[in-house]
Backbone bond lengths (Angstrom), bond angles and torsions (degrees), N, CA, C in turn:
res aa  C-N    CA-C-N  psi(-1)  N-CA   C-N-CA  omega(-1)  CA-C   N-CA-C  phi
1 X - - - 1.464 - - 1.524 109.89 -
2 X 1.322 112.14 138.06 1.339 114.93 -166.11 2.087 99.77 -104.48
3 X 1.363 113.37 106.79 1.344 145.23 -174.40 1.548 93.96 -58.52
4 X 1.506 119.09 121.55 1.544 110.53 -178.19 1.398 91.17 -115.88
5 X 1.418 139.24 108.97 1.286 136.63 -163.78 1.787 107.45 -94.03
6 X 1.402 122.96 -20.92 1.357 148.00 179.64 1.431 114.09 -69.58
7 X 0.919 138.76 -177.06 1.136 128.98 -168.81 1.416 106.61 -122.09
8 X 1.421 143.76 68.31 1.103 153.68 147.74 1.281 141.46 -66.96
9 X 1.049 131.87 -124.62 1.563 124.68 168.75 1.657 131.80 -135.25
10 X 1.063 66.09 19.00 2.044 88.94 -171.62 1.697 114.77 -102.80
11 X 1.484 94.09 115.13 1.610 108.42 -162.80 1.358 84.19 -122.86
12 X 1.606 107.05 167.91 1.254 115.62 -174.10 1.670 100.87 -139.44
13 X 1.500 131.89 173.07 1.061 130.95 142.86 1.284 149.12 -62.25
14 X 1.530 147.15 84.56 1.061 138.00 -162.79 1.560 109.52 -117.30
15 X 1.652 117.26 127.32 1.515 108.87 167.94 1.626 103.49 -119.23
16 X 1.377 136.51 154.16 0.981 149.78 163.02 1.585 131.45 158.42
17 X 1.052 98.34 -160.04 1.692 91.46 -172.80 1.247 109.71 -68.42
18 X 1.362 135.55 79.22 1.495 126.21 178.94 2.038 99.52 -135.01
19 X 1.537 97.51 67.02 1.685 80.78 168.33 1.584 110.81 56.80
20 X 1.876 84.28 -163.21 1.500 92.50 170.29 1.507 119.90 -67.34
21 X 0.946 117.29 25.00 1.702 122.49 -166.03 1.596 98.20 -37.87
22 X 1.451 121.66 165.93 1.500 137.73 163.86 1.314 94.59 -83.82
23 X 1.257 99.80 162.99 1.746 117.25 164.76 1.602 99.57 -105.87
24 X 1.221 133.20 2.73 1.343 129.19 171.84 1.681 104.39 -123.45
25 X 1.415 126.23 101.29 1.763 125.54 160.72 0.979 111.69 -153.43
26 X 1.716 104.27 -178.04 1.647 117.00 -142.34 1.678 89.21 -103.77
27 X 1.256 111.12 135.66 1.366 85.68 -177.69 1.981 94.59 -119.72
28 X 1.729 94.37 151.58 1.562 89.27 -145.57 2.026 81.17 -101.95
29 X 1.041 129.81 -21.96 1.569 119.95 -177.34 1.294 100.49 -143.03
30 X 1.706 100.39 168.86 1.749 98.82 -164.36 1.511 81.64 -104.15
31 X 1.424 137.21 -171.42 1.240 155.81 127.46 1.378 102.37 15.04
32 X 1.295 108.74 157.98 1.886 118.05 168.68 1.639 87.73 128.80
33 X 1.752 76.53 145.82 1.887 89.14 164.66 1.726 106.15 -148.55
34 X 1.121 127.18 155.30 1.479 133.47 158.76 1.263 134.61 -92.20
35 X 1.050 138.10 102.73 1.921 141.00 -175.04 1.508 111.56 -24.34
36 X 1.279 118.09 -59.55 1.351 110.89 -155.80 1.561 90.87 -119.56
37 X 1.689 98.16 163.71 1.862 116.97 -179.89 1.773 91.25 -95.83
38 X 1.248 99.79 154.08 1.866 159.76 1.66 1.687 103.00 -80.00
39 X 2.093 104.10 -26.24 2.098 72.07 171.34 1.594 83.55 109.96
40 X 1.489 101.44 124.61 1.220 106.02 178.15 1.535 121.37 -113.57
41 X 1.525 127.35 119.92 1.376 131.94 -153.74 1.814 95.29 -69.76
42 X 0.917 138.61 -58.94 1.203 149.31 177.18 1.594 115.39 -33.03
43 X 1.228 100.32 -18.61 1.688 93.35 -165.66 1.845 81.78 -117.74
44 X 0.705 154.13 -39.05 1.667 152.51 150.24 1.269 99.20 13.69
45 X 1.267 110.93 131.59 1.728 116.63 159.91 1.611 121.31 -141.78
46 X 1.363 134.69 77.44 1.797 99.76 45.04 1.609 108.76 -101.49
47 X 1.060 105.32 173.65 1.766 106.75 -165.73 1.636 97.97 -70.77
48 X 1.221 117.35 161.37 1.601 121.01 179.32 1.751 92.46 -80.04
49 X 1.249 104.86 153.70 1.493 136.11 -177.84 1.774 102.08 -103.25
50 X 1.630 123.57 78.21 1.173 131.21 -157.00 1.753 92.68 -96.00
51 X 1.354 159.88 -23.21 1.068 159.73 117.36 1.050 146.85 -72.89
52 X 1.299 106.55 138.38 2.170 98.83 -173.96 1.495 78.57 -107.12
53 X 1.723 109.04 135.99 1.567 141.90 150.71 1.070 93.95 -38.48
54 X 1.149 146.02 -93.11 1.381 160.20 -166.82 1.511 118.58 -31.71
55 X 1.224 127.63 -18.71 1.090 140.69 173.58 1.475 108.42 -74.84
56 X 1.453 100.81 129.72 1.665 85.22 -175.46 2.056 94.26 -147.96
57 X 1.473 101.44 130.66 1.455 109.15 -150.12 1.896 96.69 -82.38
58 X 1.646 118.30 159.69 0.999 117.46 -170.40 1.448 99.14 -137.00
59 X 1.606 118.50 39.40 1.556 95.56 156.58 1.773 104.99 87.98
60 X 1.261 111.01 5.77 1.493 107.21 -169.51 1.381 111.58 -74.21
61 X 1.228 100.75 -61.96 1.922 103.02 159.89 1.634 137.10 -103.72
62 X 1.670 80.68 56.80 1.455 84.35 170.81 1.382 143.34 -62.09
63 X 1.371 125.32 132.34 1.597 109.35 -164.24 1.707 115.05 84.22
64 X 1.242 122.32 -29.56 1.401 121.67 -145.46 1.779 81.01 -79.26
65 X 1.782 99.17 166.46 1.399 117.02 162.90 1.194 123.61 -108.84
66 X 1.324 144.02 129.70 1.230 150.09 -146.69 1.463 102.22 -122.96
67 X 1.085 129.78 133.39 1.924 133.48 166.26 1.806 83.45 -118.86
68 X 1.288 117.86 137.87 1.262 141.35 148.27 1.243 125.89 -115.12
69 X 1.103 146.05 113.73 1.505 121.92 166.18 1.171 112.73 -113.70
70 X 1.384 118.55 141.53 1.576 154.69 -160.23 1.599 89.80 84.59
71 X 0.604 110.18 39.27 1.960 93.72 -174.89 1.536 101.14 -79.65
72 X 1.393 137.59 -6.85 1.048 150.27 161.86 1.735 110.96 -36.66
73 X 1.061 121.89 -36.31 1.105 128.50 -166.95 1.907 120.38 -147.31
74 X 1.205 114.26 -152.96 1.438 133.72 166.96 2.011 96.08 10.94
75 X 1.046 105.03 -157.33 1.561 119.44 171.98 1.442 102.55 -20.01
76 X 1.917 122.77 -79.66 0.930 128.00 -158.97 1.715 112.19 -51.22
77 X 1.306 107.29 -33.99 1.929 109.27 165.87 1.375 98.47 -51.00
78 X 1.402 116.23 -89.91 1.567 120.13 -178.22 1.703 119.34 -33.25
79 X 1.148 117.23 -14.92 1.673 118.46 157.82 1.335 106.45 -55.20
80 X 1.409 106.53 -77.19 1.258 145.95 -147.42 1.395 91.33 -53.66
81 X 1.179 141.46 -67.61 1.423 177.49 176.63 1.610 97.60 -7.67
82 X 2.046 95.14 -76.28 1.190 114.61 166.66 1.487 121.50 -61.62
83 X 1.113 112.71 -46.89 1.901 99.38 -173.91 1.208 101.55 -74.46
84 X 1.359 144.65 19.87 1.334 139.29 155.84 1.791 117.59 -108.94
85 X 1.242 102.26 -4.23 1.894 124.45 155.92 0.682 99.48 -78.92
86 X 1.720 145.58 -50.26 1.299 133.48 -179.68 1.111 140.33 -96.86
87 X 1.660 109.67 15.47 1.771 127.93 139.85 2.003 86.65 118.03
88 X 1.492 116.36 32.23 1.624 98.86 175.13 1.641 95.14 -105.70
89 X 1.558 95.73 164.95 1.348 104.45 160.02 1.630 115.03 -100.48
90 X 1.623 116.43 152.08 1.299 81.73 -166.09 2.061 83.27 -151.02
91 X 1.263 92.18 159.18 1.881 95.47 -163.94 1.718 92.58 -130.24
92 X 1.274 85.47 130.59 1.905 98.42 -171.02 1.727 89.79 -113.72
93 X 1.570 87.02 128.37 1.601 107.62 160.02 1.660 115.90 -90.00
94 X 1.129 128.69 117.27 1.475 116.98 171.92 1.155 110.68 -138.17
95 X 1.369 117.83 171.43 1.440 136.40 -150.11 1.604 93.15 -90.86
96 X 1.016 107.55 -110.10 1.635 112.40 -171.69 1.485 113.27 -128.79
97 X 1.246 117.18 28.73 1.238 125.88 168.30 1.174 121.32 -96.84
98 X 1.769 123.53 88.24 1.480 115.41 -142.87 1.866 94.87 -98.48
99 X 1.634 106.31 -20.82 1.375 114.37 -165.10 1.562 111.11 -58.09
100 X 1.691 95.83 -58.80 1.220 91.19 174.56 1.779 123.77 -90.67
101 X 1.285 121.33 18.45 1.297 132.76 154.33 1.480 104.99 -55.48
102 X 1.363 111.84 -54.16 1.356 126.69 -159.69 2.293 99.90 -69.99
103 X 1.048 81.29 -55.37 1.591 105.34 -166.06 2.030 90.94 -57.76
104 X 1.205 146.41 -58.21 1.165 153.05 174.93 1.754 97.20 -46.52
105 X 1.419 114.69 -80.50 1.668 128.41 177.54 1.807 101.45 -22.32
106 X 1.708 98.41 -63.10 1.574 86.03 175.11 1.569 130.24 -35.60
107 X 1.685 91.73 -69.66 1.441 97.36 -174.08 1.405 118.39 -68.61
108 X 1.249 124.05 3.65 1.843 121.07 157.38 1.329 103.96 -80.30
109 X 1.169 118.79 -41.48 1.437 104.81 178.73 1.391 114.53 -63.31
110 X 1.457 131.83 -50.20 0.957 133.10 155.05 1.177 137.49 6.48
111 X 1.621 95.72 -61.87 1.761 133.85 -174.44 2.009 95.87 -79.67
112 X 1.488 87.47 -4.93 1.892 84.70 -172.50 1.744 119.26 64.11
113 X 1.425 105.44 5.64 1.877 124.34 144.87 1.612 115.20 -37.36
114 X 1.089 112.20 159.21 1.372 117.29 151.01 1.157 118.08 -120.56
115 X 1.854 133.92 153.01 1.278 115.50 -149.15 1.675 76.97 -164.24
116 X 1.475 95.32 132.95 1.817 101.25 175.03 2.042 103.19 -107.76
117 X 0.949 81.79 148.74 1.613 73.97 167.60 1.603 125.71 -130.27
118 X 1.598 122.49 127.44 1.495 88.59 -170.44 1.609 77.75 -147.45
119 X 1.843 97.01 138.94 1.557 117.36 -161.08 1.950 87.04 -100.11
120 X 1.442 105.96 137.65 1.172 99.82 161.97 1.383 98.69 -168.61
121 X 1.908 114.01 -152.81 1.436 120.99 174.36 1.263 119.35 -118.17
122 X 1.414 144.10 82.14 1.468 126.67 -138.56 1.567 119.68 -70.57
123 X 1.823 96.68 -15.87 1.996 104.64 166.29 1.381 119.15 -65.14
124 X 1.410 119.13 20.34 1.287 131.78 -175.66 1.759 102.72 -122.86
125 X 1.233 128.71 102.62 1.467 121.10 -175.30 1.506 109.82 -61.78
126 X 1.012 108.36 -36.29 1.653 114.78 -178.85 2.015 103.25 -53.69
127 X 1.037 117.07 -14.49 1.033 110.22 -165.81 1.602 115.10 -78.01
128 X 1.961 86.85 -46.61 1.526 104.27 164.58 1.095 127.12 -37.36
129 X 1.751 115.83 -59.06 1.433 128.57 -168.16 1.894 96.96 -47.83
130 X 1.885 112.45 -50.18 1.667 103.84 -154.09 1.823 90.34 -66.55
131 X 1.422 120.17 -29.42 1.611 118.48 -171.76 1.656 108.80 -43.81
132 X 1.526 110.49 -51.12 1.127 121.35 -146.67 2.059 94.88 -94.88
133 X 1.584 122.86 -34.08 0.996 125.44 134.39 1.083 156.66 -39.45
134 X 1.593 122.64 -9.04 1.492 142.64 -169.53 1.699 91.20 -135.03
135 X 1.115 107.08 -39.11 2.055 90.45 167.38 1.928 111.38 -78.78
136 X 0.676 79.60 -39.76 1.759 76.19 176.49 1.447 123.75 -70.31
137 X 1.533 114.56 -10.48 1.604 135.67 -179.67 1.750 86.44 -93.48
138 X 1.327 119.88 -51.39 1.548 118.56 -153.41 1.510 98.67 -83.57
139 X 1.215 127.81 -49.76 1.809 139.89 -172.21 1.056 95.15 -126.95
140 X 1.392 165.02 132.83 1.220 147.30 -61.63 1.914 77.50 163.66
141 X 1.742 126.35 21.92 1.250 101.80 -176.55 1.664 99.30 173.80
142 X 1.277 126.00 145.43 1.253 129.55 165.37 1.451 114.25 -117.52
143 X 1.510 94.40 156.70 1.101 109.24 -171.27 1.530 122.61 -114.71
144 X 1.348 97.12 -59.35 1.902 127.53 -175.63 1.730 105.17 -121.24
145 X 0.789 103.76 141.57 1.361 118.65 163.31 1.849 117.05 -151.72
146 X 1.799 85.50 115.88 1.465 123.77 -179.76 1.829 104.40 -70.96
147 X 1.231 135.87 89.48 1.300 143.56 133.61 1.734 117.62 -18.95
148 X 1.162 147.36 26.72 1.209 126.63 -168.45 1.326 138.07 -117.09
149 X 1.152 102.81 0.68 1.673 125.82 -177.54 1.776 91.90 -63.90
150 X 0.993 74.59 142.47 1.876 85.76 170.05 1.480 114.05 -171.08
151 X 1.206 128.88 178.78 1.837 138.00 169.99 1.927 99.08 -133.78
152 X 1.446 85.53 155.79 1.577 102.56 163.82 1.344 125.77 -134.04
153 X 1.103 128.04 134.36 1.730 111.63 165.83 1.554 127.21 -122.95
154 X 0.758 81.96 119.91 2.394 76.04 -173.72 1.379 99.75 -60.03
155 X 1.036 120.99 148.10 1.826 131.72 -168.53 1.659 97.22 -159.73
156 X 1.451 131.77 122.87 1.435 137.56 -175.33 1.615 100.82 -72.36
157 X 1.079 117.56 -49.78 2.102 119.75 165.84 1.439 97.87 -146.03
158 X 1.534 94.94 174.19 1.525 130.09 168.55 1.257 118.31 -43.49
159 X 0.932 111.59 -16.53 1.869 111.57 174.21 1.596 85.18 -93.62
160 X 0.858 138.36 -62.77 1.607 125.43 -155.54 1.725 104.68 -52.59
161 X 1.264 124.79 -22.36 1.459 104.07 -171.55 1.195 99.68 -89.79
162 X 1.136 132.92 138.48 1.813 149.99 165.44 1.852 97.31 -69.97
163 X 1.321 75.87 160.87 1.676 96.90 164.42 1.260 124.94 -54.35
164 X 1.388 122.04 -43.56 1.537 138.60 173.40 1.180 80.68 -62.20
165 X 1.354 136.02 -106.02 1.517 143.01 -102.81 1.698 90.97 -63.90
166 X 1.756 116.54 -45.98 1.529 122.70 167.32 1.340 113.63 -19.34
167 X 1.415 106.25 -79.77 1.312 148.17 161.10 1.741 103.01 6.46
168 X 1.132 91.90 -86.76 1.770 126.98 -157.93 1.798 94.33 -70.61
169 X 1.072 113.79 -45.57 2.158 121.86 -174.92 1.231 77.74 -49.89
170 X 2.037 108.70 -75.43 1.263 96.41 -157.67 1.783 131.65 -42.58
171 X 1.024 118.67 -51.81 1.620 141.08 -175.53 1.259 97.40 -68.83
172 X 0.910 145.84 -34.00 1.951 138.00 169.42 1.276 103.22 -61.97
173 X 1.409 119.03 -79.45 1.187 129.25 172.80 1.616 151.86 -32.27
174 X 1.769 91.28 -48.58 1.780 102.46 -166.71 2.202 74.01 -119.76
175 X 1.180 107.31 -69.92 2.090 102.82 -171.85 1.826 101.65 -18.64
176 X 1.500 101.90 -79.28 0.984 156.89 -176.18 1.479 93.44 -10.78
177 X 1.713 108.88 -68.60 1.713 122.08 167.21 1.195 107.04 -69.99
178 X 1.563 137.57 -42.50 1.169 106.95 179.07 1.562 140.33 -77.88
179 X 1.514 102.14 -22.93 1.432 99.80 173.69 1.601 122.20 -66.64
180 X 1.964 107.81 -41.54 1.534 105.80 169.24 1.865 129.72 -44.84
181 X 2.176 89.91 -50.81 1.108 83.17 -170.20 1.813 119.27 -77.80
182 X 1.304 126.12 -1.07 1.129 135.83 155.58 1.557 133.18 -50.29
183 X 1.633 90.98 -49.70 1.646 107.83 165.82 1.813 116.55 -63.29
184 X 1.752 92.29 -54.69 2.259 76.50 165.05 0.613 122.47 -93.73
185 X 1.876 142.47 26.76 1.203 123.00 139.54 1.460 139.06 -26.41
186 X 1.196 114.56 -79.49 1.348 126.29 169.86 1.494 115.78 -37.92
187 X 1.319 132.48 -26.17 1.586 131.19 161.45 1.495 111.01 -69.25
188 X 0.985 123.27 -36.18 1.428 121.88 178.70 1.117 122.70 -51.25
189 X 1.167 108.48 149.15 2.012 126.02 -163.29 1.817 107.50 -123.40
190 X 1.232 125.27 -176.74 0.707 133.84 -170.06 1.747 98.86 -111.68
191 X 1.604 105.93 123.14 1.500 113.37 -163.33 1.278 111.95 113.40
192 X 1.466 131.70 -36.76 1.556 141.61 161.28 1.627 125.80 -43.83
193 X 1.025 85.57 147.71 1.596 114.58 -174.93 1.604 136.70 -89.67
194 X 1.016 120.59 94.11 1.600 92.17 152.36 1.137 127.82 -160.41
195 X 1.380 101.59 142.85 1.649 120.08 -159.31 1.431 116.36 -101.99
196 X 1.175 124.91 120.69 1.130 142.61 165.49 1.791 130.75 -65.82
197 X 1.439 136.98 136.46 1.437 117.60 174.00 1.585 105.68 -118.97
198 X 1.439 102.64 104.08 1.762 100.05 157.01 1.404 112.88 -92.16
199 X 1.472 143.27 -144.59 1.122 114.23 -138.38 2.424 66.01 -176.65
200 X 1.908 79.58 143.44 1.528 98.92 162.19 1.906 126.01 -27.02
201 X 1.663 84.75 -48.44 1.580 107.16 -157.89 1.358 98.04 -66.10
202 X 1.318 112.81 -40.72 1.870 97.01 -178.83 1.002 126.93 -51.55
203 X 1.283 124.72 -20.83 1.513 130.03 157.35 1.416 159.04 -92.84
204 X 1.836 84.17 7.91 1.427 91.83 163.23 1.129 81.41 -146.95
205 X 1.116 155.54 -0.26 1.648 135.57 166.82 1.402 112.99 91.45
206 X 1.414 121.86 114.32 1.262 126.18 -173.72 1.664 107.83 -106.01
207 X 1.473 128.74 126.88 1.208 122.07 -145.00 1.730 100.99 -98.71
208 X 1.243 109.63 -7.55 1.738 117.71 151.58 1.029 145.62 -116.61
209 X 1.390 110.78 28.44 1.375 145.12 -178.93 2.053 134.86 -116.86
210 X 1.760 81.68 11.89 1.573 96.54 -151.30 1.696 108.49 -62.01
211 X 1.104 124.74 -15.99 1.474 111.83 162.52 1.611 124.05 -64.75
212 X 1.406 102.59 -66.79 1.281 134.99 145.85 1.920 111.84 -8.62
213 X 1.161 92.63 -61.12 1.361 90.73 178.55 1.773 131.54 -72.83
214 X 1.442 84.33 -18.90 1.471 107.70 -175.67 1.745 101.73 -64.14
215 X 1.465 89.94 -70.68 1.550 99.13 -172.55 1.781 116.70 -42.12
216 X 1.572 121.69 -27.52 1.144 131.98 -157.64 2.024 83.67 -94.99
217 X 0.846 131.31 -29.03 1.430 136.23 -171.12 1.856 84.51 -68.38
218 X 1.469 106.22 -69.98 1.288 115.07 -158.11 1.831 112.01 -60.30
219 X 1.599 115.98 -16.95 1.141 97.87 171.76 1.361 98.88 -86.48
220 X 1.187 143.30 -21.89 1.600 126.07 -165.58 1.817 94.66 -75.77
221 X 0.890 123.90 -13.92 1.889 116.32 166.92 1.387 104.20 -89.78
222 X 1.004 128.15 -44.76 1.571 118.48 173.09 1.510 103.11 -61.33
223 X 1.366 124.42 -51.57 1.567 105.69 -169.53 1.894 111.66 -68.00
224 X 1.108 113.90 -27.94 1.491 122.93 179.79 1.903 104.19 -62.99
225 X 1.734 114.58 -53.03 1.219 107.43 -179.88 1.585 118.28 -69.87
226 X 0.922 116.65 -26.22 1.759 117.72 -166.76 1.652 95.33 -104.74
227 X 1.596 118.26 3.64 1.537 109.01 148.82 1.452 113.31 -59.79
228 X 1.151 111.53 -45.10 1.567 129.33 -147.14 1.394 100.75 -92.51
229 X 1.191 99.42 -33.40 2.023 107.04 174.04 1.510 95.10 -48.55
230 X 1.479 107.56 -67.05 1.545 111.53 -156.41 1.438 112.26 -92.78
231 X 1.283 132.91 -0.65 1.196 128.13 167.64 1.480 142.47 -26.27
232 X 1.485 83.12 -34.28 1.861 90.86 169.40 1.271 126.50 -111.35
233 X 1.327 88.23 11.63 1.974 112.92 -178.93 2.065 90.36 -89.99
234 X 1.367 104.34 -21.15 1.456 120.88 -168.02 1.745 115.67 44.90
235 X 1.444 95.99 49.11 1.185 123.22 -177.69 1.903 113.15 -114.15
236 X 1.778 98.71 87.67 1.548 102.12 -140.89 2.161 98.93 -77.58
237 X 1.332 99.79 167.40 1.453 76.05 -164.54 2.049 68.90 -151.61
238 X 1.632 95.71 117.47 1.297 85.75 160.94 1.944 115.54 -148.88
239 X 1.574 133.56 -151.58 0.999 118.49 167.89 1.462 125.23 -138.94
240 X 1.146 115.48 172.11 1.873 115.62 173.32 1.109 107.81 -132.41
241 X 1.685 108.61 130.89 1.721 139.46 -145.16 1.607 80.36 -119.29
242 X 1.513 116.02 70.59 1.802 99.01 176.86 2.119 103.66 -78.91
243 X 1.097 84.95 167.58 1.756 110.80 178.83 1.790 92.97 -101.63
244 X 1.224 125.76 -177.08 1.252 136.88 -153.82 1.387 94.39 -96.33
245 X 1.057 113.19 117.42 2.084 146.28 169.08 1.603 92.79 -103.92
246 X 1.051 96.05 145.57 1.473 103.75 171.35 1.826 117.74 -116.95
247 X 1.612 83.66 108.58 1.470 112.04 -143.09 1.799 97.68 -119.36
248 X 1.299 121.55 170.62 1.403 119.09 170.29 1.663 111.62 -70.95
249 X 0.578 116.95 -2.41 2.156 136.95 -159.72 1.970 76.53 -88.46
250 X 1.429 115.98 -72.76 1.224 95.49 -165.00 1.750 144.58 -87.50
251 X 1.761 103.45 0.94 1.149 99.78 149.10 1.192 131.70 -85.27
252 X 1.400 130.37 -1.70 1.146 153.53 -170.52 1.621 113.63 -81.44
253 X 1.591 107.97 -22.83 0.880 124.09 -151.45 1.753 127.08 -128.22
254 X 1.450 94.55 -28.22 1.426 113.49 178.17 1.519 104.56 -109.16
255 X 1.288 111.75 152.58 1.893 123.65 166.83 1.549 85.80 -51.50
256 X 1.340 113.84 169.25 1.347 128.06 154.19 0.997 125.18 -47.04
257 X 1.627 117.23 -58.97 1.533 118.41 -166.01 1.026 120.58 -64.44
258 X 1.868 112.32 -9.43 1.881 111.92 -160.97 1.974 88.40 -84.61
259 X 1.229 96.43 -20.51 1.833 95.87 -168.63 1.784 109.04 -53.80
260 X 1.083 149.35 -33.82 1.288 135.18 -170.97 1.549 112.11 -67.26
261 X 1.698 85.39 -32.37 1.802 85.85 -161.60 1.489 103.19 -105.70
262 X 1.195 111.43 25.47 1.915 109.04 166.42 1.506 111.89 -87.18
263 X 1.549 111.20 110.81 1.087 133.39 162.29 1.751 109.14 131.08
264 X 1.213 105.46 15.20 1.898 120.72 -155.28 2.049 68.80 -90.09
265 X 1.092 148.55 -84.43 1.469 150.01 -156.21 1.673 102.66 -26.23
266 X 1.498 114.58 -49.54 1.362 113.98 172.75 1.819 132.21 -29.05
267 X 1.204 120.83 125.10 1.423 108.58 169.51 1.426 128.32 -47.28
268 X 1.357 99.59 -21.68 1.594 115.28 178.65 1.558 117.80 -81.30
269 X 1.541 107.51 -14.25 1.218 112.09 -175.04 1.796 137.06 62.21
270 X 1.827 95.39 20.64 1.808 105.41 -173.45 1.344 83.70 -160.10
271 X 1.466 99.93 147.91 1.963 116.83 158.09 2.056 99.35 -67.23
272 X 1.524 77.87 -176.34 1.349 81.57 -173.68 1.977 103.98 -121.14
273 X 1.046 101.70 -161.37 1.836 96.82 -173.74 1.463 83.41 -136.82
274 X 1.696 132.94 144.99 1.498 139.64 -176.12 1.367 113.83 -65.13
275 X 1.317 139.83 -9.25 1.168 144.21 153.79 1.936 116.93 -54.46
276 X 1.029 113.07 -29.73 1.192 119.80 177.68 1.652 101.76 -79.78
277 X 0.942 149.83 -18.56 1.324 158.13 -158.85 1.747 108.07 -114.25
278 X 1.479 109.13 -13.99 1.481 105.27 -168.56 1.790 110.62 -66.05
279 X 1.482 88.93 -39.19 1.571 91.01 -160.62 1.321 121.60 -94.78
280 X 1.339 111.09 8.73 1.809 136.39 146.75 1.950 98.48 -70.52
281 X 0.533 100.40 -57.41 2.309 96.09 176.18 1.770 98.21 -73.15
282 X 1.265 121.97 -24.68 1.646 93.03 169.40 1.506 104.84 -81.33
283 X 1.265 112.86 -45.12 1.934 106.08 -179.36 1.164 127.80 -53.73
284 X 1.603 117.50 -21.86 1.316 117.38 171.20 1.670 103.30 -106.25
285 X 1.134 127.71 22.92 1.586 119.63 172.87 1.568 87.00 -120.59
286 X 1.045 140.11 0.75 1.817 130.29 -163.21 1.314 94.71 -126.80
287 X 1.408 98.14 161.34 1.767 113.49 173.16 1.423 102.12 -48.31
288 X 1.491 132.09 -42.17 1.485 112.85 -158.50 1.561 112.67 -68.93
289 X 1.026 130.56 -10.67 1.790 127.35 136.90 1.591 135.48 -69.16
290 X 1.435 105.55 20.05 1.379 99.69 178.80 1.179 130.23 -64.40
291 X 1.461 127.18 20.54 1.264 111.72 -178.06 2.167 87.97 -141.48
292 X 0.631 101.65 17.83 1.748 105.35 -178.70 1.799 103.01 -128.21
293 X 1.726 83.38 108.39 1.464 106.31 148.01 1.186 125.95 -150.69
294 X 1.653 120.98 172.47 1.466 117.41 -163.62 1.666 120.40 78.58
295 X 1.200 119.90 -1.90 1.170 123.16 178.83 1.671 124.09 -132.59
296 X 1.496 100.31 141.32 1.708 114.12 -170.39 1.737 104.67 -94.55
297 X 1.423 89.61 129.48 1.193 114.73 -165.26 2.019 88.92 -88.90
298 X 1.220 137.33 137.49 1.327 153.38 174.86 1.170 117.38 -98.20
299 X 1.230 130.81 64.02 1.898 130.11 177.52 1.861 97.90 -92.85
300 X 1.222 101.34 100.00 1.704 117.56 177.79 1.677 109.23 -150.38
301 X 1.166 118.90 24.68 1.512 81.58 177.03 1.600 132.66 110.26
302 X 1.735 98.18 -41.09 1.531 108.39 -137.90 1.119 139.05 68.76
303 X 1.863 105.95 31.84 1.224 109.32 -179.28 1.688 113.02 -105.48
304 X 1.054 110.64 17.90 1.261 133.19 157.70 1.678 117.13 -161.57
305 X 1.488 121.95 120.27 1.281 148.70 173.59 1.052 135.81 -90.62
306 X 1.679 127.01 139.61 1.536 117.27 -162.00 1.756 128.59 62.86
């Protein structure tokens, strides 16, 4: 079967355990899975579509400094991508994915961007301090800071997750944001950014995802309280509730077989590719959100409403 990953007109039949799933969607990858988390973009088949050509940047964050982490890949590439269309510099923290560290760095340069790269573990606070230390040595200043690194693990129930696996979601996820975004606090200005990523599932609950889901619950209360912290610092702080992109997170993460039919629950009836997601992180990193914070922005589909 020939996989139409683009957005054309070719739907297929799928029945099974998927929710409200359609019996008519696009299905964006065939089968495949990856051993270890966060998931390697490079080995993806078909590769994620992290820029639209067509996009063409206007100066929105000009000058500004960007921290992303995972920006190496999935979404955080497709951040990265764009806030360097729109004139930022921007420094990706990543885990141990040096290939496509390398492979992203290119193509900013490419774009004639500048792009820092610094490999580390972010459940380590010490790590933060060199992040927020090695951008302020390189660009002399922050601006935005991208929340997005995360892990997933499919687990059938609550007995299946161990203590570790608990453990580790939590500290990737919820540590992970708090120690960074603590460390660039104090650089932050008035007009600054930062955006957080929880995830669809916190809001309707994914029934093999229950750590996972937790942590994505717990940043939408952290991003709501530390709106309100900084509100009059007018230092806006909000989040993005994406629906299923087909990202390294989810072969990494699902059996094989669940892969055809991720994103079939959507009203739209297809996942999405991280290019569609970029220019939701320029609107909330740019002036044209200046008056919105505390609130999660929903790019899914319509697979969750209201």
């Amino acid at each position: 079967m020939e996989y139409d990953y683009k957005f054309g007109n070719k739907f297929y039949n799928y029945y099974g355990d998927v929710g409200i799933a359609s019996t008519k969607y696009h299905i964006i990858a065939p089968e495949q899975s990856q051993k270890e988390q966060p998931g390697l973009e490079y080995m993806m088949d078909p590769l994620p579509i992290f820029d639209n050509p067509n996009y063409k940047g206007s100066g929105k964050l000009k000058d500004k400094v960007a921290i992303i982490t995972g920006g190496d890949s999935g979404l955080g590439r497709a951040c990265a991508i764009a806030f360097v269309k729109e004139g930022a510099k921007v420094v990706i923290p990543y885990y141990n994915e040096t290939v496509d560290a390398e492979n992203t760095k290119k193509y900013i340069n490419n774009l004639g961007g500048e792009c820092l790269l610094l490999e580390g573990d972010l459940t380590d606070k010490e790590f933060s301090q060199k992040i927020v230390e090695k951008t302020i040595e390189k660009f002399g200043k922050i601006n935005i800071l991208v929340n997005n690194a995360g892990v997933q693990y499919q687990q059938d129930s609550l007995t299946d997750i161990c203590d570790e696996q608990f453990d580790w979601t939590m500290k990737v996820n919820v540590y992970g944001m708090f120690y960074l975004t603590k460390a660039v606090l104090p650089y932050l200005k008035s007009g600054d950014s930062i955006i957080n990523l929880s995830s669809v599932t916190a809001f309707y609950g994914d029934a093999q995802l229950i750590d996972y889901v937790t942590t994505k619950g717990a940043i939408v209360g952290f991003t709501r309280a530390l709106a309100r912290n900084l509100a009059l610092k007018n230092i806006r702080v909000n989040a993005i509730a994406p629906g299923f992109f087909w990202t390294p997170l989810q072969p990494a993460c699902w059996v094989k077989e669940k892969i055809p039919s991720l994103g079939s629950d959507s009203a739209m009836a297809r996942g999405a590719m991280p290019y569609e997601l970029a220019p939701t992180f320029v609107f909330l990193a740019s002036d044209d959100s200046s008056y919105l914070t505390g609130q999660v922005i929903h790019n899914n589909g319509g697979e969750v409403m209201g």
